[in-house]
C-alpha positions as CSV (number, residue, x, y, z in Angstrom):
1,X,53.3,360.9,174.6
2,X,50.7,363.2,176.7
3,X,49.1,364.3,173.2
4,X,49.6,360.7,171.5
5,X,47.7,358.9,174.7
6,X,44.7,361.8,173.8
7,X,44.8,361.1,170.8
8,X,44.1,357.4,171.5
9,X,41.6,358.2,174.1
10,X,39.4,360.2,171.9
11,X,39.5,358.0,169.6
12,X,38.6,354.9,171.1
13,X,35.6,356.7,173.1
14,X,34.3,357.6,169.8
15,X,34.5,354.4,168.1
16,X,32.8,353.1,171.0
17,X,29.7,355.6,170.2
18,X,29.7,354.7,167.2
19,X,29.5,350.9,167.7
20,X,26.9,351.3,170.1
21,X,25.0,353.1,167.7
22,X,25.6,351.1,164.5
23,X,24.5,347.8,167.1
24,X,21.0,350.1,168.2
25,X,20.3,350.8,164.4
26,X,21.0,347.4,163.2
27,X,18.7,345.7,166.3
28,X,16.2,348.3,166.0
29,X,15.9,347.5,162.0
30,X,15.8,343.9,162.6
31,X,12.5,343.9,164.5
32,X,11.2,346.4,162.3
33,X,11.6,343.6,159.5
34,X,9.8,341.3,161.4
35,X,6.4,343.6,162.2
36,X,6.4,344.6,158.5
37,X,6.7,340.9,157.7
38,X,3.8,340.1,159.4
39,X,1.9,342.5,158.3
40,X,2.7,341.6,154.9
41,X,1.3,337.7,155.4
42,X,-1.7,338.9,157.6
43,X,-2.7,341.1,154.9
44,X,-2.0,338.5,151.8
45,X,-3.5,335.7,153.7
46,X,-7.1,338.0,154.6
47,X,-6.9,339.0,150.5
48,X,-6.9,335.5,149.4
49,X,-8.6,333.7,151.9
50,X,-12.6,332.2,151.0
51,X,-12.9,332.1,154.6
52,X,-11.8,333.1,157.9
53,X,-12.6,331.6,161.4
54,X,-11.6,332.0,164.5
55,X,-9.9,329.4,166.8
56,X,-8.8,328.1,170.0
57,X,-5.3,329.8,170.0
58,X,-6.0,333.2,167.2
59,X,-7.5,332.6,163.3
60,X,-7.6,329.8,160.7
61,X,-7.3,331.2,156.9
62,X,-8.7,328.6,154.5
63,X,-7.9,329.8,150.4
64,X,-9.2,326.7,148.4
65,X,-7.2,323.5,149.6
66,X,-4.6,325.6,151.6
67,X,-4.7,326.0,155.1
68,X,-3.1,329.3,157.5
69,X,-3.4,329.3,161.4
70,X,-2.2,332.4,163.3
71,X,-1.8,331.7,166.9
72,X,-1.8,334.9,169.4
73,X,0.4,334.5,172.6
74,X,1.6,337.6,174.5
75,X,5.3,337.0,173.4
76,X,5.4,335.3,170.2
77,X,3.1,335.0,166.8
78,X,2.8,331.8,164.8
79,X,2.1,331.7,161.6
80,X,1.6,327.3,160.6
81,X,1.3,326.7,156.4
82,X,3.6,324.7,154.8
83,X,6.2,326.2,157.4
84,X,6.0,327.5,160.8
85,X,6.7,331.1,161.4
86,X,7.4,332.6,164.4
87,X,7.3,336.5,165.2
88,X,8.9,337.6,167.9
89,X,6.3,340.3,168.9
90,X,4.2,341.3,172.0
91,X,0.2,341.0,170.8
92,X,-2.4,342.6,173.0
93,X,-6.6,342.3,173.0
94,X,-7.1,340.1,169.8
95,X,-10.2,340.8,169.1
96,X,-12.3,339.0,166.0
97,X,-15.7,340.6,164.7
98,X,-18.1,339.2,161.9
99,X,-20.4,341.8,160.5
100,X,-19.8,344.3,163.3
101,X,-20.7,341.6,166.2
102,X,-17.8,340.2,168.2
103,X,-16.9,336.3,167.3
104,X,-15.5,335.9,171.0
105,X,-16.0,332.3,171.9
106,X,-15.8,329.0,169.5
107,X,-19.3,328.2,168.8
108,X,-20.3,324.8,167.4
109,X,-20.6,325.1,163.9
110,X,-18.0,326.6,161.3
111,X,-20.3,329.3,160.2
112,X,-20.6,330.9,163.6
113,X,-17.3,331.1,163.6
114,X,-17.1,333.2,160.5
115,X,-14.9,336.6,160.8
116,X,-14.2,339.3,158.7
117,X,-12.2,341.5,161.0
118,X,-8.9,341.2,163.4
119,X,-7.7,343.5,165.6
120,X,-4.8,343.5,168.1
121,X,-2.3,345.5,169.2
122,X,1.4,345.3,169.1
123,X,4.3,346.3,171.3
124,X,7.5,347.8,169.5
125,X,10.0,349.3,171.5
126,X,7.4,350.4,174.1
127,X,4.6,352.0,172.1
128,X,1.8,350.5,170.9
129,X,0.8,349.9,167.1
130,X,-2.7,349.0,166.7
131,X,-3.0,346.7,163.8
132,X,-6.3,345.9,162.0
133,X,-7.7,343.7,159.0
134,X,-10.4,343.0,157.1
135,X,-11.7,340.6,154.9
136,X,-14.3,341.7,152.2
137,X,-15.8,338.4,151.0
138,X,-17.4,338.1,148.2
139,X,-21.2,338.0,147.3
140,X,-20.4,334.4,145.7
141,X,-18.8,333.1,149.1
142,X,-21.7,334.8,151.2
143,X,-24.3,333.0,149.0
144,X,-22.9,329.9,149.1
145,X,-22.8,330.7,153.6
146,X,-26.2,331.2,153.0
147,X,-28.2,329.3,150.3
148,X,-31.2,330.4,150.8
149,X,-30.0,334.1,150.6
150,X,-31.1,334.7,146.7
151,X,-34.7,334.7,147.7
């Protein structure tokens, strides 16, 4: 009975381990998914956009008569198309440039709030990941920004 209770013992204190460790894996996976998943739309959305401005709440994507916003909170991201997204991430010092100059407050027309580049950082699992984009626009959609920029 001595070695049959052991027995028992053993083995439930490894199948606890093992749990625990399957449960880790599976959790740590599972936010993994949701950081590549953003990336994935942040990047798609900067390839295809004509134009990007910044907003009140993060970034406004505009791709011929579509429409992406990306709102930045400490605890969450949004992503509002034709469905809302939410990522369950920590996002630190967004930061939006237009040709190398900071775009940091909204500014009264659309054009001034033109960017080409977003930074932020995110927290996974206590380390940060510093994530950055950039939108290369074409000489088409800078002409038409600027019509007088032919002569």
């Amino acid at each position: 009975m001595l070695v049959t209770a052991l027995v028992i013992g053993i083995t439930y204190t490894a199948y606890s381990i093992v749990i625990k460790s399957y449960q880790s894996f599976t959790k740590k996976n599972e936010d993994m998914a949701v950081l590549i998943s953003l990336d994935h739309l942040l990047r798609r959305d900067f390839e295809r956009a004509d134009t990007i401005l910044k907003d009140l709440n993060g970034v406004t994507i505009m791709e011929h008569d579509k429409t992406v916003k990306y709102a930045f909170t400490p605890d969450f991201i949004t992503r509002n198309s034709a469905i809302i997204d939410t990522f369950k991430v920590q996002s630190l010092g967004v930061k939006t440039i237009f040709e190398n100059m900071p775009v940091d407050e909204i500014q009264n027309t659309t054009e001034r709030n033109r960017i080409d580049e977003l930074d932020f950082i995110l927290l996974f699992q206590n380390e940060k990941i510093p994530h950055h984009y950039q939108k290369l626009y074409s000489s088409e959609n800078l002409i038409k920004r600027e019509a007088d920029a032919l002569n």
